[in-house]
VMD Tcl script that builds the backbone (N, CA, C; Angstrom):
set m [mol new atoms 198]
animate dup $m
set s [atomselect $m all]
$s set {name element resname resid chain x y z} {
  {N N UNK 1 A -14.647 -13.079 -8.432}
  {CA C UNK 1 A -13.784 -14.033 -7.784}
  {C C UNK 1 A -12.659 -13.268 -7.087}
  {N N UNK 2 A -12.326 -13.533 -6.270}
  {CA C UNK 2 A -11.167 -12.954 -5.377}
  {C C UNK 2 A -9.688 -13.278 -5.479}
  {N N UNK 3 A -9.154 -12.802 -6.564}
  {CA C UNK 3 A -7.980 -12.956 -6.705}
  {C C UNK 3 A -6.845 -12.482 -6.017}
  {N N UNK 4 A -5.362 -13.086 -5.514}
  {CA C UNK 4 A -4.848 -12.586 -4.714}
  {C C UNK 4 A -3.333 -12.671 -5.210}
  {N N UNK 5 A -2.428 -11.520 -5.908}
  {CA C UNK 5 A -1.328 -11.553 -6.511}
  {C C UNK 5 A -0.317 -10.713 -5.521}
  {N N UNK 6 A 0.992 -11.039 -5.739}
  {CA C UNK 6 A 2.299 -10.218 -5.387}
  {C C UNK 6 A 2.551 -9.105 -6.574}
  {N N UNK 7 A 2.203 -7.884 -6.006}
  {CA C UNK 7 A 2.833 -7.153 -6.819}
  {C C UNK 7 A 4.216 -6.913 -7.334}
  {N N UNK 8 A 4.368 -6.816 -8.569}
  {CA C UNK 8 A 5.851 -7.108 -9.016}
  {C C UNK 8 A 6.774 -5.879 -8.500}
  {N N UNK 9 A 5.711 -4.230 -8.257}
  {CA C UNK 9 A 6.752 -3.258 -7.817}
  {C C UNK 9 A 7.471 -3.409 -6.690}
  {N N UNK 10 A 6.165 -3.926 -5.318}
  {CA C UNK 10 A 6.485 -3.935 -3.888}
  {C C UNK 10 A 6.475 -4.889 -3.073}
  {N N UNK 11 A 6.255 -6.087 -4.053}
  {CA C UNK 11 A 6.452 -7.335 -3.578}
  {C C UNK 11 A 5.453 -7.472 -2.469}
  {N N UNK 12 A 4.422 -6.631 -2.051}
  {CA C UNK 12 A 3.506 -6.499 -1.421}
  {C C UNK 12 A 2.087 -7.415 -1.997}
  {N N UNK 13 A 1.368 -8.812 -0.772}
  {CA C UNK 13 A 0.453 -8.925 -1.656}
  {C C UNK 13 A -1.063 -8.305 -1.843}
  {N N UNK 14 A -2.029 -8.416 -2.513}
  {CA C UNK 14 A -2.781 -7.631 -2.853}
  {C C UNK 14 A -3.791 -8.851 -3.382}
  {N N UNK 15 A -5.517 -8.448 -2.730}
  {CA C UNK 15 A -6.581 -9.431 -3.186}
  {C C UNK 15 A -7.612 -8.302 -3.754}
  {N N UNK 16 A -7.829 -8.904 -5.088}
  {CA C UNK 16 A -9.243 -7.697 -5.698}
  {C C UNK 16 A -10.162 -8.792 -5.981}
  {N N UNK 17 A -11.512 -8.432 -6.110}
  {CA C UNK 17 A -12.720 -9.226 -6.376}
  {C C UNK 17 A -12.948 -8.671 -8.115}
  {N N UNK 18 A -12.453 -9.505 -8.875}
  {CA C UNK 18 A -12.549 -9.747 -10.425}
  {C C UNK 18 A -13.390 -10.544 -10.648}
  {N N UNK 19 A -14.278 -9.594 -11.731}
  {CA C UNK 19 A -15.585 -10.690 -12.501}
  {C C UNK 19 A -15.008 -11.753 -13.534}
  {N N UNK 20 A -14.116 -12.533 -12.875}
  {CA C UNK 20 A -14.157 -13.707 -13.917}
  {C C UNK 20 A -14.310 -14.944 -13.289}
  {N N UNK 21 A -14.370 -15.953 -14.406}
  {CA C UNK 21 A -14.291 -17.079 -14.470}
  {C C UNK 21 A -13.234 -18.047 -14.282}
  {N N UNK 22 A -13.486 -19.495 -14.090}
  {CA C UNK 22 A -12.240 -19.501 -13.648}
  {C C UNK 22 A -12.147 -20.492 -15.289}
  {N N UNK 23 A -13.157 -20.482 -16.178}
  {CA C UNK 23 A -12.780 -20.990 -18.099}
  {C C UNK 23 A -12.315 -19.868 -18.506}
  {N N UNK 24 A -12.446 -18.405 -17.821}
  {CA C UNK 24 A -11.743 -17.231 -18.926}
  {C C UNK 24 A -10.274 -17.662 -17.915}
  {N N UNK 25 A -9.851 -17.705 -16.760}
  {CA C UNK 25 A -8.433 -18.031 -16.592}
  {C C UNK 25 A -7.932 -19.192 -16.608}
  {N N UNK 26 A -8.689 -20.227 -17.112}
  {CA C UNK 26 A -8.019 -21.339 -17.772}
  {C C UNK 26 A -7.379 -20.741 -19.239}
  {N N UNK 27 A -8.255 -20.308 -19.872}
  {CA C UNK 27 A -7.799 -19.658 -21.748}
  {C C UNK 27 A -7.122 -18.918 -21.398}
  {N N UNK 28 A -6.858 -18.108 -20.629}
  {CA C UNK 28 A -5.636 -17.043 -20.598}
  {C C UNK 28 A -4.174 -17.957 -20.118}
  {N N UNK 29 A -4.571 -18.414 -19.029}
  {CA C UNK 29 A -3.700 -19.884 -18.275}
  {C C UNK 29 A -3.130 -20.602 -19.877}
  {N N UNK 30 A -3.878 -21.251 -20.874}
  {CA C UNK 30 A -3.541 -22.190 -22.092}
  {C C UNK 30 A -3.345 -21.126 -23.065}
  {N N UNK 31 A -2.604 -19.503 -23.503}
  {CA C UNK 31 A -2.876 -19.214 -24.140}
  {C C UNK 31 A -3.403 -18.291 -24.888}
  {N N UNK 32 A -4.253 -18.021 -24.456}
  {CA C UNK 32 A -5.309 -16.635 -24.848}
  {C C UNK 32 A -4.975 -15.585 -24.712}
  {N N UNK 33 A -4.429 -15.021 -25.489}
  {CA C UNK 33 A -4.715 -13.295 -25.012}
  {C C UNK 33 A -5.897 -13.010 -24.159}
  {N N UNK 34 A -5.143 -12.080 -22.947}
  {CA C UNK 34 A -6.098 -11.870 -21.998}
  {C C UNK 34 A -7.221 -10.963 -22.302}
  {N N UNK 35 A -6.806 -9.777 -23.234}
  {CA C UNK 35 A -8.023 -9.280 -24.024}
  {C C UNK 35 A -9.348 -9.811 -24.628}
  {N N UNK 36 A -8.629 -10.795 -24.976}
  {CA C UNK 36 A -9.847 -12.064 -25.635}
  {C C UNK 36 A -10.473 -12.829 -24.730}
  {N N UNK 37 A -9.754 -13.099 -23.985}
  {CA C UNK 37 A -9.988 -14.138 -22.697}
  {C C UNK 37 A -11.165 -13.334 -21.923}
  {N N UNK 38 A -10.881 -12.141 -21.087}
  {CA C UNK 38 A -11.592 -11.505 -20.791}
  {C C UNK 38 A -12.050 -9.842 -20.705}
  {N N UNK 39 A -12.524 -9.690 -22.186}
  {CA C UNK 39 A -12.777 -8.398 -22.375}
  {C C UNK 39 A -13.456 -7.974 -22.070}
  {N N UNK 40 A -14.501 -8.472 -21.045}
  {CA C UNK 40 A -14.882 -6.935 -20.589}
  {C C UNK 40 A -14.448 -6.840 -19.066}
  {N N UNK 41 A -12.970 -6.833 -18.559}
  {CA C UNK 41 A -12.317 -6.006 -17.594}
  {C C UNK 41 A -11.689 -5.222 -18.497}
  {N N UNK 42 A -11.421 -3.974 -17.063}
  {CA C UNK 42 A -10.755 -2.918 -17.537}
  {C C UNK 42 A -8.841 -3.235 -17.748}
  {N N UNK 43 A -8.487 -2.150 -17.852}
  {CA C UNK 43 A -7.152 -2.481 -18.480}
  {C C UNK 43 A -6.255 -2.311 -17.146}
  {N N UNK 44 A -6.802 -2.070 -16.024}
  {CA C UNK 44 A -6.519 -1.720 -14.614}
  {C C UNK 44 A -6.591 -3.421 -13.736}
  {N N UNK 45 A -7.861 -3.922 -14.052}
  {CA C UNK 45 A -8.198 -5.355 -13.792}
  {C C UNK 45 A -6.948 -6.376 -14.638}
  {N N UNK 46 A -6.580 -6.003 -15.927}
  {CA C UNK 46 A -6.121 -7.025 -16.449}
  {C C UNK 46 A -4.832 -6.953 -15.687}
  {N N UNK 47 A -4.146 -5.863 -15.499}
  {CA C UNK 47 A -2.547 -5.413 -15.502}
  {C C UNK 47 A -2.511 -6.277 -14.314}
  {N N UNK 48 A -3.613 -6.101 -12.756}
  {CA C UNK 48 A -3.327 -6.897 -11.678}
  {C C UNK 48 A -3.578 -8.349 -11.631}
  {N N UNK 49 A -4.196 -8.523 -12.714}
  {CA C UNK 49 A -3.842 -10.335 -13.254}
  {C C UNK 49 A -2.764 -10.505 -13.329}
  {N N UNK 50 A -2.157 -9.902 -14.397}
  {CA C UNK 50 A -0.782 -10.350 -15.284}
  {C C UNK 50 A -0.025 -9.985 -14.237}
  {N N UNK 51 A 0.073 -9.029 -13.347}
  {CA C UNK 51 A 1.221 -8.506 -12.537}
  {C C UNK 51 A 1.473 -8.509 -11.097}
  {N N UNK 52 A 0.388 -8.332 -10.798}
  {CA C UNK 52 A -0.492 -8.099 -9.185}
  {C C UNK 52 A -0.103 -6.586 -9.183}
  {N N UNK 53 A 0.298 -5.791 -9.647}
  {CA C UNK 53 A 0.180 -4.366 -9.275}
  {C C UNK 53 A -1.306 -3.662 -9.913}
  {N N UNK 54 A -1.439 -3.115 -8.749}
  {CA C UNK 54 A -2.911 -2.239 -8.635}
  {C C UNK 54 A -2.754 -0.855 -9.037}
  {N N UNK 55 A -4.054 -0.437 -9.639}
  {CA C UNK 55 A -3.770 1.263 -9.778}
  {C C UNK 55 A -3.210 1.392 -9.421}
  {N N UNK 56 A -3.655 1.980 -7.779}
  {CA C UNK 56 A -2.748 2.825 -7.112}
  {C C UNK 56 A -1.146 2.431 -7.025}
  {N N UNK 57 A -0.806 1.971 -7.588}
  {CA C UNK 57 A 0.411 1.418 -7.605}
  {C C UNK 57 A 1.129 1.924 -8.927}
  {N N UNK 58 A 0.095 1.620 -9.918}
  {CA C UNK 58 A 0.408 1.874 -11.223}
  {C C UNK 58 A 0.827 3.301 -10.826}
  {N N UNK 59 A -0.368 4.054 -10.276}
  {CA C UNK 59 A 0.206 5.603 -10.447}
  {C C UNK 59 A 0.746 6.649 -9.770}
  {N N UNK 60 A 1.605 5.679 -8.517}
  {CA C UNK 60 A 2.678 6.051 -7.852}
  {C C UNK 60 A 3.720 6.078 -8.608}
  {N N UNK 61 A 4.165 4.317 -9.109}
  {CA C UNK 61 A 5.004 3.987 -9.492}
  {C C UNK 61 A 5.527 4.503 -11.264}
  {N N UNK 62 A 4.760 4.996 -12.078}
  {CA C UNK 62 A 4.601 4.843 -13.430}
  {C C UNK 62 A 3.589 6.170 -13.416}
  {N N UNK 63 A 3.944 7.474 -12.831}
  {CA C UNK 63 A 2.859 8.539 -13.117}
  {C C UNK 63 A 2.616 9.261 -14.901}
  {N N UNK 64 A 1.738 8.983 -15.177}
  {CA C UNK 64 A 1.637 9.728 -16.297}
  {C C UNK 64 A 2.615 10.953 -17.002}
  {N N UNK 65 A 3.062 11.193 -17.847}
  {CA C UNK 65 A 3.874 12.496 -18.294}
  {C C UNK 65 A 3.560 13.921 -18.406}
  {N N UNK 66 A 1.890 13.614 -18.102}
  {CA C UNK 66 A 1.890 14.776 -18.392}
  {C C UNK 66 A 1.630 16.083 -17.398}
}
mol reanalyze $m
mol bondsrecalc $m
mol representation Tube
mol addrep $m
């Protein structure tokens, strides 16, 4: 499904094609931990649900330490 969020870093918006449903984002929508809701996206897929920031965003913005 083609989801289309504002990223919270750049206020920029952003559309990805996510394998879900739209009963796993109703249960997340009422509730659900999104893990539960829909586990098998990656943790890259979930973050641009909850946030609209994308990898590449993630790892501009938030680079790893090490």
């Amino acid at each position: 499904m083609m989801i289309t969020k504002v990223s919270m870093f750049t206020d920029k918006e952003h559309t990805l094609d996510i394998p879900v449903t739209i009963k796993q984002l109703n249960d997340w929508d009422n509730g659900m931990v999104i893990q539960e809701a829909m586990p098998h996206l990656t943790p890259d897929q979930r973050e641009f649900l909850m946030t609209g920031v994308t990898k590449e965003e993630w790892a501009k913005y938030m680079p790893s330490e090490e």
